[in-house]
N, C-alpha and C positions, 0 to 999 in steps of 0.2 A: 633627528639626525640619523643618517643610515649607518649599519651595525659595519658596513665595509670601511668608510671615513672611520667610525670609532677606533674600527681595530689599529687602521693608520696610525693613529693619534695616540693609542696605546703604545704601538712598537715605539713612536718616535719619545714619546716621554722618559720612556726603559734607557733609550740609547743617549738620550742628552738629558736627564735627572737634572742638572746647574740651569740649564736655558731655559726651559719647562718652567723648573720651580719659579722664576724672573716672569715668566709668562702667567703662570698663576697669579702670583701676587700682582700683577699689573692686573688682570681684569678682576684680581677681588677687589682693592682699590675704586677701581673703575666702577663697579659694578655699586660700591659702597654708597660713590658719590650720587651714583643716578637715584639709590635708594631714597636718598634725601631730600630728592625732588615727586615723590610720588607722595598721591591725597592719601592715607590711610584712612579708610575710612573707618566706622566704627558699627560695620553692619555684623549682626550676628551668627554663629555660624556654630551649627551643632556638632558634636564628634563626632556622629553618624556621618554627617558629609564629608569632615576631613577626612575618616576611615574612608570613605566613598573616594575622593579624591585621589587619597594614597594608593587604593589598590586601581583605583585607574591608570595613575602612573605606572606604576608595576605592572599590569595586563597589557600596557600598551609599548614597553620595552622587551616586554617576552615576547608575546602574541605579534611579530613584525609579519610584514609582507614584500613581494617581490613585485618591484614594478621594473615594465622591461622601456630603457629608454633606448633607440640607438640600435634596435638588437640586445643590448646591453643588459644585465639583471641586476638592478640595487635595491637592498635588503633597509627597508620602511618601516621605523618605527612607529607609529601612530599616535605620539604624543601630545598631539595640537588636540587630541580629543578632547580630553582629561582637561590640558592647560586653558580650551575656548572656554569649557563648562567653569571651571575656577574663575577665571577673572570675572564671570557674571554673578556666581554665587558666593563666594568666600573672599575676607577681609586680603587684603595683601600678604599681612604676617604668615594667615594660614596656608595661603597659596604657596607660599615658597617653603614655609615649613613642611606640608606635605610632600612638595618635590624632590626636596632637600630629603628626606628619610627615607622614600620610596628608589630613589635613585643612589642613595650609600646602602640600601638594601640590596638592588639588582647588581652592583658591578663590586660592594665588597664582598656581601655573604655569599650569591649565587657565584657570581662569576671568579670569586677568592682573589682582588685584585688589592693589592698594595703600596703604599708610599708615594709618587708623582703623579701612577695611572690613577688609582682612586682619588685623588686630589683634582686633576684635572678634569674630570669628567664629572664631578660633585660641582665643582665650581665652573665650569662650563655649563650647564643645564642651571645652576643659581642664574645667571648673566643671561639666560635665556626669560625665565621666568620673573626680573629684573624690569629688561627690554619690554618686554610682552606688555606688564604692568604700563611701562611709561609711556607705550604709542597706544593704550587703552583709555586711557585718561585722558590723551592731547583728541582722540576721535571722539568717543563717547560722550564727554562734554559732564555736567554734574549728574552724579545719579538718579535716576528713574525720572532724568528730562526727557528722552527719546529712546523708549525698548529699540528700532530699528538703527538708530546710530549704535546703539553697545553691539546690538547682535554686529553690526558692520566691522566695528571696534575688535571686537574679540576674535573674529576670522582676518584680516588685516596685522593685528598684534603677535597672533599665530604664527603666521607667513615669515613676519619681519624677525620671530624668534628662532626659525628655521636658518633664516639665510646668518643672523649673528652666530650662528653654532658653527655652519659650513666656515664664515670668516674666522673662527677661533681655529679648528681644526686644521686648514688652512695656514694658517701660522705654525700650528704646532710642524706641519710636516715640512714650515717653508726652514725652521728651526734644524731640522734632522738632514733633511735634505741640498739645503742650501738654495732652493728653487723650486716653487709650486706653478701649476699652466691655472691661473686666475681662470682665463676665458673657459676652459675643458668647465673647472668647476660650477663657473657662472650659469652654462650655457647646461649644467645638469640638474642645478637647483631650477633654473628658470621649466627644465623640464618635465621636475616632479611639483609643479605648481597647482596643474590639477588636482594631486591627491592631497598636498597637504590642506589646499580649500575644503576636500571635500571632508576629511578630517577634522578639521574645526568648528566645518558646517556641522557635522553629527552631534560636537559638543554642544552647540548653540541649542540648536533641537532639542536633545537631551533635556536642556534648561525649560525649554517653552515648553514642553510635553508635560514636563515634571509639576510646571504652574497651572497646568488646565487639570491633569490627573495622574497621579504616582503611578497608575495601572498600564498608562499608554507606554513605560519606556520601557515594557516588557516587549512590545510591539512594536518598539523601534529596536531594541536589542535583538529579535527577530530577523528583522528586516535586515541590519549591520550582517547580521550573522549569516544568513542567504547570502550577501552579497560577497561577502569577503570569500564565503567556500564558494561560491563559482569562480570569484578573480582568481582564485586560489589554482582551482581546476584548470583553468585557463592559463595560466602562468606556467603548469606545470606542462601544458601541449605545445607552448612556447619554447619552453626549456627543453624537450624530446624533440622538438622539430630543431632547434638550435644544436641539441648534439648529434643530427644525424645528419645534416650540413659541415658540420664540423669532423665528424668522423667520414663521410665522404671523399672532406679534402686531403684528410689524413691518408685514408686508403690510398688515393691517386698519387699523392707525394711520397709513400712507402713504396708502392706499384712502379713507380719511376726512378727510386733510388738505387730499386736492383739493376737495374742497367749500366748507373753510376758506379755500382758497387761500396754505396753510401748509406744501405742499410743500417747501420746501428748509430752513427749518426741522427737520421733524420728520424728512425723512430722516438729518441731521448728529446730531442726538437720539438717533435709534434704533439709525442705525449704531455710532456711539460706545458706547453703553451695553450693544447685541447682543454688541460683542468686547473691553469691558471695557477701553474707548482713555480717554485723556487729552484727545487734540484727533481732530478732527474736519474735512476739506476737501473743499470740493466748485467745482468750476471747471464753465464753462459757457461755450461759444463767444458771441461776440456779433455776432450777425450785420450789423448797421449799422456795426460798428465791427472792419473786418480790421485785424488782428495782436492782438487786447484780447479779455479774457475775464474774467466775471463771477467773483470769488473769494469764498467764503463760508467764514469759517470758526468754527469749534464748541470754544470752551475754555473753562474754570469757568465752566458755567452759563450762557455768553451765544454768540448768533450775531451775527457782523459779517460784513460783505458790503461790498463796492466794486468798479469796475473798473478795470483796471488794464494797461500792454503786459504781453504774455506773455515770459516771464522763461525762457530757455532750459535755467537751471541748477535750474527750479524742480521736484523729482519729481515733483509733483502734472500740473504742465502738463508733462510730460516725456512723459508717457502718452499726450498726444491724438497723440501722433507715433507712437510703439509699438505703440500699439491692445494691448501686452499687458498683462495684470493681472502686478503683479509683488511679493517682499517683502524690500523693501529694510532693510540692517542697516549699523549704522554700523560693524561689523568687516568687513561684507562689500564686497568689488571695487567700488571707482568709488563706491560710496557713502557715502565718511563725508565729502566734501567737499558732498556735497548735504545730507544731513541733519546734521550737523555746527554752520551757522550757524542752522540752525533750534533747535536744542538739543532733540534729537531723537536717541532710542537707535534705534532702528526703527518703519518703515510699511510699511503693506499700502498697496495700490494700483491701483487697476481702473477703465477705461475702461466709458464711457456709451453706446449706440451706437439710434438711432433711425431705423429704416427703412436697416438696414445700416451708417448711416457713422456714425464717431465724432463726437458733440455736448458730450462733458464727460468727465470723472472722477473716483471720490470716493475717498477714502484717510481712514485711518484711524492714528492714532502716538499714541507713546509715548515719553516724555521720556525723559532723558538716566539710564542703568542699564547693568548688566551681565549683566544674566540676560531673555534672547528672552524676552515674552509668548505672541508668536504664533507658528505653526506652520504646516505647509501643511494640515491641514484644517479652520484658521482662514480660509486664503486661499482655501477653495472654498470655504467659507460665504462669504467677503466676496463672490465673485466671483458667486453666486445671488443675492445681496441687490443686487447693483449693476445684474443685469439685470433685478432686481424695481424698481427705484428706477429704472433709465430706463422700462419699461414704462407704471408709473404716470405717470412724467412725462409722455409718449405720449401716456395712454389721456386723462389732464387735457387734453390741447391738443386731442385729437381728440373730447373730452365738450364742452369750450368750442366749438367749431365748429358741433357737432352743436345744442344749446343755440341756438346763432345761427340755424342755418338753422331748427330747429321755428319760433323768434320769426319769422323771415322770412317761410315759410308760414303763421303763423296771421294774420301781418299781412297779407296777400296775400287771404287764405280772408276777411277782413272788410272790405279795403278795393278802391277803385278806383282800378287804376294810373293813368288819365290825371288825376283830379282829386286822388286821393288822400282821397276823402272816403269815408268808410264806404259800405258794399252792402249790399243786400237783406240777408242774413244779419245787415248788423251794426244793420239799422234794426228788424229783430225782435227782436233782442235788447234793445235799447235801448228796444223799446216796451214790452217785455214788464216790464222794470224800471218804467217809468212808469206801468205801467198795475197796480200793487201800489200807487198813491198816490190817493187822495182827489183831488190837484186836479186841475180839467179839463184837458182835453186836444186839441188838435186836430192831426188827421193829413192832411197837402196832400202829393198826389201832381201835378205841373207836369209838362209835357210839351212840347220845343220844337216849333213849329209849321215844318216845311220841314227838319227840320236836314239832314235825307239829300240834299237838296240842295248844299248848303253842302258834303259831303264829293265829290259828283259834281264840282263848279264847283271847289273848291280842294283836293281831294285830304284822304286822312286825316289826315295830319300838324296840314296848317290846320284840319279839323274837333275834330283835339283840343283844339287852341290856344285855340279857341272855346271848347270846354265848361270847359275850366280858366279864363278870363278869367271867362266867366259865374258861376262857382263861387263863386270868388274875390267877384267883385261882389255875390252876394248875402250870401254869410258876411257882409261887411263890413256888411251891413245888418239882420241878425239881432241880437237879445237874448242876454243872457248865459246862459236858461236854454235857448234854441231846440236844433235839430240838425238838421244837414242832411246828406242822402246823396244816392249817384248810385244810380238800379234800374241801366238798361240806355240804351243807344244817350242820347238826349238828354233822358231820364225822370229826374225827380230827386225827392226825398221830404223834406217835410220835418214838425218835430216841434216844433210851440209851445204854450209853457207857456200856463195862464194864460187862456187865451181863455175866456170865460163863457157864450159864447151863436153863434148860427150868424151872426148880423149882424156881429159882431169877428173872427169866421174867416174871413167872405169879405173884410171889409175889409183885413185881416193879408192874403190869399191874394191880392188884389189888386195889392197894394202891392207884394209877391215879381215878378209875371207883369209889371209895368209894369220894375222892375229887370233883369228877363232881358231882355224884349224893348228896352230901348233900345240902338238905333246902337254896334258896334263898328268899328273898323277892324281889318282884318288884311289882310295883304301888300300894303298900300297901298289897300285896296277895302273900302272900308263895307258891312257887313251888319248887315241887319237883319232880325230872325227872331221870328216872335209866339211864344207861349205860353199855355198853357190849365191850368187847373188846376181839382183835384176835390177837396172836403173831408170828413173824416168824423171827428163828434166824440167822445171820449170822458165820459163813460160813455153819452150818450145813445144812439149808433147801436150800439154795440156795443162788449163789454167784452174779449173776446180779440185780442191784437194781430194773427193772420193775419187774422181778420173786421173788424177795424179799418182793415188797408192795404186787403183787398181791396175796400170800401166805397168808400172813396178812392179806391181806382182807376175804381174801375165810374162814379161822379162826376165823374173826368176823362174817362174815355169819352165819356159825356152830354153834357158841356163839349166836347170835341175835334168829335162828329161834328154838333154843333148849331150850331158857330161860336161858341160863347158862350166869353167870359173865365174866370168861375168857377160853380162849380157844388157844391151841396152836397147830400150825401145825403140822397135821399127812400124810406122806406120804400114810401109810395104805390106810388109808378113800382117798385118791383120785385113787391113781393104786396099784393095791395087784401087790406083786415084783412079784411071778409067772403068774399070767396074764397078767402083760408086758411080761415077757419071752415068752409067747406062741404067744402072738400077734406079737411081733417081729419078729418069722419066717414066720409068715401067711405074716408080711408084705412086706417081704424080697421075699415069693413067688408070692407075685399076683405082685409085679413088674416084675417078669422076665415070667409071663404068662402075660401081659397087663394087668390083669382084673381092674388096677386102669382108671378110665374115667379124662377128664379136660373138666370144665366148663369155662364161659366164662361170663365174668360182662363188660360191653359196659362204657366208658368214654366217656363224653360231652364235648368239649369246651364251656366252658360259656360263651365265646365271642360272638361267631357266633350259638352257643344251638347244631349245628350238631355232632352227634355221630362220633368220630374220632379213636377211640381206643379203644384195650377191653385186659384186665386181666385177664391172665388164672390161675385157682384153682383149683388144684387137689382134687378129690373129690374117695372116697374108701366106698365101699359099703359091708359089711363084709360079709359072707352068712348066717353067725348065730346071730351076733349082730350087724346086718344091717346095718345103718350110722354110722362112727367113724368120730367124728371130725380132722380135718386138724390139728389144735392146738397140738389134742394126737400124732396122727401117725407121724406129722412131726419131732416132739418133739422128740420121741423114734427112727427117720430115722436117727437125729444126733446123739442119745446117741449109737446105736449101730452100727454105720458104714455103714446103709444102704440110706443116704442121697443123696450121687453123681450117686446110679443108680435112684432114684426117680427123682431126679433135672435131670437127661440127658431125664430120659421118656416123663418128663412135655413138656422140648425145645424140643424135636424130636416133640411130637408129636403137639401141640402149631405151630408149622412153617409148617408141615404139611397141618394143620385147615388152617392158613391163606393163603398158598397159593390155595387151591381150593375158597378161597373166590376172591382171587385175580382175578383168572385165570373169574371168572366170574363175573366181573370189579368192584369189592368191595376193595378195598383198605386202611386198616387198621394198624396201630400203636397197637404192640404185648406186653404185659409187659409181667415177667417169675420173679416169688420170689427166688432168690436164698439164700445159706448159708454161714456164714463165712467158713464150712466147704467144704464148694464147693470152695470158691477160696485156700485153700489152696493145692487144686487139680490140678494135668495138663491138665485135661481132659476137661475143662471148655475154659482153651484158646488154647485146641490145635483142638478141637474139633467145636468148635462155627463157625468161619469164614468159615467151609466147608459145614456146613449144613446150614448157611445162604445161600450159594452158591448153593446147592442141589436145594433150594427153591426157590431161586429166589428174596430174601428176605435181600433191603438195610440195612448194617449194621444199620444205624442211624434210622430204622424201628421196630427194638429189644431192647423193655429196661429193665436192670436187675436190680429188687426191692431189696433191702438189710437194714434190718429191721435195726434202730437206733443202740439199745441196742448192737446188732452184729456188729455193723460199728466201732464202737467206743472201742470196748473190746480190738483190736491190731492198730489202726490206722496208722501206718507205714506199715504191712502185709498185710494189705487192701488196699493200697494205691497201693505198689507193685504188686497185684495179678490183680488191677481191672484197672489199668494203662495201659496195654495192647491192652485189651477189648475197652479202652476209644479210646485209639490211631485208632484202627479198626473202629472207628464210633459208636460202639455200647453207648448208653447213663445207665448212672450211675444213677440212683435214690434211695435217701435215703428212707426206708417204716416206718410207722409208726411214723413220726418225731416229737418229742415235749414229748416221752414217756423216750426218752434217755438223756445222758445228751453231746451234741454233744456242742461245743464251737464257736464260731463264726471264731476263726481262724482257727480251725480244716474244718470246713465247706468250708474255701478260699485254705486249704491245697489241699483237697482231689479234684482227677477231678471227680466230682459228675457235673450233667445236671438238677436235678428235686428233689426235699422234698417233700412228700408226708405225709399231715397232720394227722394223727389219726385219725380217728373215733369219740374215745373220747371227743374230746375236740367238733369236728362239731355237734356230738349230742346233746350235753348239751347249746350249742349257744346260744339259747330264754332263756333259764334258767339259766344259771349263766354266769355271764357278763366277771369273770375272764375268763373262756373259748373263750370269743366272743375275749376278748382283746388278748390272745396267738395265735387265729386264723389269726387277723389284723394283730397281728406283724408278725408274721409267715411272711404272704403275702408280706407285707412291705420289710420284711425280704431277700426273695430270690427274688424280683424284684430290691433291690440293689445290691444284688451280681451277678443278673444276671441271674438268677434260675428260671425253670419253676415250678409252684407250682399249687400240686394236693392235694383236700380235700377230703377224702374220709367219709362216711358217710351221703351223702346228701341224708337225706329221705325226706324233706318239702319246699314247695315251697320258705319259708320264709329263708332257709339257700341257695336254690339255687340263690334269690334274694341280702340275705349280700354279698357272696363269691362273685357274679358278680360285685356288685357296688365296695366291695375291691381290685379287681385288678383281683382278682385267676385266673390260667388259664384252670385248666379241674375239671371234679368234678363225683365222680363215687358214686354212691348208690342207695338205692331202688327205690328212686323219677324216675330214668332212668329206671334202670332192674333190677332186682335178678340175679345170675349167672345162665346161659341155658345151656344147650349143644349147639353144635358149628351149627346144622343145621339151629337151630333158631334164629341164631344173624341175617343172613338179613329180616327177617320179622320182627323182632324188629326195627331195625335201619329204617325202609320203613314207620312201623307204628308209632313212633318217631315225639311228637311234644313237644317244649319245652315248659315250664311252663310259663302263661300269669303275666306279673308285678301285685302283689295285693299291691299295695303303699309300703313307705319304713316305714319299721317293726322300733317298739321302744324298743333300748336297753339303760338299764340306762350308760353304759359307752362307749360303741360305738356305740350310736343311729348318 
């Protein structure tokens, strides 16, 4: 019978003493009547063998073994040894007489068991050795007719005394329980079939050896003995590879609870059910509350928790004093008074320890019995599992934290500390949302008029006091659809629904600049401070939200330097329609005569300061009105269809420039600003890979800049157009990044290589801190995804110093070069040295 069935059959005898004892007496009974149908025979039997016998019995309910069924570990006693060897050699009487003393030896003296338990298990192993007898006799046939029928007989009789014990046991717990799963048990006895044969075979043996020569069963006790310490050995690789399957699933379901925020649950859960417990504790210091600690505990199926003072005599909180894992038993020293009132046979027990000191401890028990569950390589499982279960508690509190500061920073990256109203970044995004809708739209950029005074006369403090009272006072007078932001210094943006026409924007625009500019008091002294503001509507002036604010802006300029109140954008005043129409052919011809030139702007790695790369800029020189900015002509290259021969000029001649650089061992990384209107051209991917080729020039040597704003206007079209390109090697870089309103999954969408940061924002770095903090994330940003990231704008040693210590990886701006013509990048890059550390610069939010 396995020692785990015993213990069953133990508890349930305890708990139903009346029913038990009905069951005893039925199979003494029982057992009686079969008695009186067996041959006794009258063979002789020395006390040497019944001692023999006896301590067989006895060696083979101590000495158990673990056979794994199912996965599963059941605890084998090996009593078919002993019982095969008796029914060959000794009369009936002795046979049962030996088993009968040997087994009121192991379960009253060893095991100190009393009243129904030691009755049932005395008489349960009688009805074995009974049975055994009776299907020995009905096989065997008279004795010493056929040695190979008894030997058959005695492994057979074995067997049939095994499964009568399960039947008994069986009942006892069908007794406690109300209900036993027959088939579970059948289909376990059916499983431990080969050991108990091979058990009885050893007795049989034993016998035969014993009849050729006394000397040989020192050489099969040998052989037993090898075989049982390898099973042994192997058992126990079983048993390590089983809890480290089990402690795996453990991890993964504690790993997943922090999410849940069902940590202390699922560890009382997993602990419990990893080492096969009853109850379940977990104690937790409270830190508001000295001498009191949170107690949780885990018994049929439910978790209760409360707190509670810490109870001296309690094991669980006994530990946070000891700091050692420990396995306490209710026979063992000092402990049956702790676990005793608990009604509690034994616990394991182990300390929680968090950044070195002890925070809690969890324990594991097992109700009131007489036979240990656990073991000590129970309590180095417990004792891995407990520094798994504080870890994840850890790792939970240090992901909550972590969790809080991203929210912190992304709320910082969009908003404005002194006003707390959305920034540039968050008024792009929020346009770019509006500007997906049908209805109008108008964009007011305001501008206080002196405010830089107001910080000279009352200091920054009072200058911020200012911008937040104003703030405040205009929210209060905005609509429920409006929005309002801060840019910079006393610039603020704002976003109203609904306006139909440019007569209701200046009238709205008006109405704001009269609200700012009225009379505040601060520090006892009224100020008062004008205001100017510029409008630009949507859909009419323009449909992308960067050409949207920067219209607006360029209207409050107009406004600001005119003295005027409000002002709305004129296309007029920036390109007279016929003056684009003539410039448009001018610029349609000097593309197809070359006369447009490309300049060249040298990139750094800030890691290593060497010049690695350069950015080609088309550059057009009018012959009547001389310089025409890149901005204008490119601008008008889209609007009139004459973009894909400019964009083919720049890469023709761009790869061109860098292979004579090549050729004479200069070796550079090529950028080329392209347009969405270039990819939705064939020309760009049918075109590219041959004149890479022509030149000599590795794909992944080419990277094509594709400004935000344009990235994002068809993102699936773009993905499709520049997917091709990407698969070639050539590298995708977003331009201008932080000006659009690109999304972070859109970012993981697209196979983009490089973001390239604005200007904007690098410029303003020493001076406004929101800027510093969109730059860091930035960085942060495309070093998580995996993205190489370029800041463009670096004119001062103090910004090529930030971007280095933040990560960035190249940085292109005046501080390096101006754009040259292409003969002078190698004497730049020769005379090329990078800027010496002047200490690290103070920013109030990413210093």
């Amino acid at each position: 019978m396995t020692a785990a069935t015993g213990e069953r059959a133990e508890s349930s005898a305890d708990t139903r003493p009346v029913s038990v004892w009905w069951l005893i007496a039925a199979v003494t009974l029982t057992g009686a009547a079969l008695w009186l149908t067996i041959d006794h025979d009258t063979r002789n039997v020395t006390a040497l063998q019944i001692a023999m016998l006896f301590a067989g019995f006895v060696a083979a309910e101590l000495l158990s073994i673990n056979l794994w069924v199912r996965g599963e570990a059941h605890t084998k006693a090996l009593s078919e040894a002993p019982l095969a060897a008796g029914l060959l050699l000794a009369a009936p009487s002795s046979l049962l007489a030996a088993n009968v003393i040997a087994i009121a030896v192991v379960f009253g003296v060893i095991h100190r068991q009393r009243g129904a338990k030691l009755a049932f298990n005395v008489v349960q192993y009688a009805a074995q050795v009974v049975v055994a007898l009776a299907v020995f006799g009905a096989i065997s046939g008279p004795l010493g007719s056929s040695p190979a029928r008894a030997w058959l007989g005695a492994i057979v009789a074995a067997f049939v005394a095994e499964i009568t014990s399960s039947f008994l046991v069986s009942a006892a717990i069908y007794l406690h329980l109300g209900a036993v799963d027959l088939r579970d048990a059948l289909r376990t006895d059916l499983s431990l079939f080969p050991g108990v044969v091979a058990s009885g075979a050893v007795g049989v043996l034993a016998v035969v050896l014993h009849s050729v020569h006394a000397g040989a069963l020192v050489m099969l006790g040998l052989v037993v003995f090898t075989a049982l310490g390898a099973y042994r050995g192997y058992g126990t690789l079983l048993r390590r590879h089983r809890h480290l399957q089990l402690l795996q699933g453990y991890s993964r379901d504690i790993a997943e609870a922090v999410a849940r925020d069902d940590v202390v649950a699922t560890a009382l859960k997993g602990a419990s059910q990893l080492l096969g417990a009853q109850r379940a504790y977990l104690v937790l210091l409270v830190r508001d509350q000295p001498g009191h600690l949170l107690r949780c505990r885990f018994a049929d199926g439910e978790v209760r928790s409360g707190v509670e003072p810490i109870d001296p005599a309690d094991p669980v909180a006994r530990v946070l004093g000891t700091a050692e894992p420990a396995h306490l038993r209710r026979s063992g020293s000092g402990s049956r008074n702790a676990l005793t009132p608990l009604g509690l046979h034994e616990m394991l027990v182990a300390p929680l320890r968090a950044d070195g000191a002890v925070v809690g401890a969890l324990a594991v028990a097992n109700e009131a019995g007489d036979i240990d569950a656990f073991d000590r390589n129970d309590l180095a499982l417990f004792v891995t599992l407990c520094d798994q279960t504080a870890l994840t508690l850890q790792n939970g509190q240090l992901l909550s934290q972590l969790r809080r500061e991203i929210e912190e920073r992304q709320y910082r990256a969009l908003h404005d500390d002194v006003t707390g109203l959305g920034n540039r970044a968050a008024l792009l995004e929020e346009l770019a949302e509006r500007c997906h809708r049908p209805d109008p739209l108008a964009v007011v950029v305001v501008g206080l008029q002196g405010f830089g005074r107001v910080n000279e006369a009352l200091g920054y403090e009072r200058g911020d006091e200012v911008l937040e009272r104003i703030a405040n006072r205009v929210q209060q007078r905005l609509r429920g659809g409006d929005w309002l932001g801060r840019l910079s210094g006393g610039e603020f943006a704002l976003l109203l629904d609904d306006i139909p026409n440019g007569d209701a924007a200046r009238a709205a625009a008006a109405t704001i600049v009269g609200t700012m500019s009225e009379p505040l008091s601060v520090g006892g002294i009224e100020v008062a401070i004008g205001a100017s503001a510029g409008i630009a509507l949507y859909p009419n002036d323009a449909t992308e939200p960067a050409m949207l604010l920067r219209r607006a802006d360029g209207a409050f300029r107009v406004a600001k330097d005119a003295g005027r109140t409000v002002e709305c954008y004129d296309e007029q005043r920036d390109h007279d329609a016929s003056g684009r129409l003539v410039l448009a052919t001018q610029l349609r011809r000097a593309i197809e005569r070359r006369e447009l030139t490309v300049a060249y702007q040298p990139k750094a790695d800030l890691r290593t300061g060497a010049i690695t790369g350069v950015e080609a800029l088309v550059r057009w020189e009018h012959p009547e009105r001389g310089f025409v900015p890149p901005d204008e002509f490119v601008l008008l290259a889209e609007q009139t269809g004459s973009i894909h021969a400019l964009t083919a000029f720049v890469v023709e001649r761009a790869l061109a420039d860098r292979k004579r650089w090549a050729d004479a061992g200069l070796q550079l990384a090529l950028s080329v600003n392209v347009s969405t209107r270039d990819l939705e051209h064939d020309w760009l991917r049918a075109e590219v890979p041959g004149l890479l080729a022509a030149n000599a020039c590795p794909p992944s040597s080419l990277t094509l800049e594709i400004t935000e704003t344009q990235l994002m206007a068809d993102v699936e079209r773009a993905a499709a157009a520049i997917t091709p390109l990407h698969d070639l090697g050539v590298r995708i870089s977003i331009d201008d990044y932080g000006t659009g309103y690109s999304s972070l999954a859109v970012l993981r969408a697209l196979p983009i290589d490089e973001i390239k940061i604005d200007k904007s924002f690098v410029l303003d770095m020493r001076a406004d801190d929101n800027d510093a903090v969109v730059v860091r994330s930035t960085v942060q940003l495309g070093q998580a995804l995996g993205l190489d990231v370029v800041a463009e704008g670096v004119e001062t040693t103090v910004s090529w110093q930030l971007l280095t210590e933040w990560g960035c990886d190249r940085g292109q701006g005046y501080l390096i070069a101006r754009p040259v013509p292409p003969d002078r990048i190698p004497a730049i890059i020769e005379a090329w040295v990078p800027p010496e550390s002047e200490g690290r610069p103070r920013l109030g939010l990413v210093g």
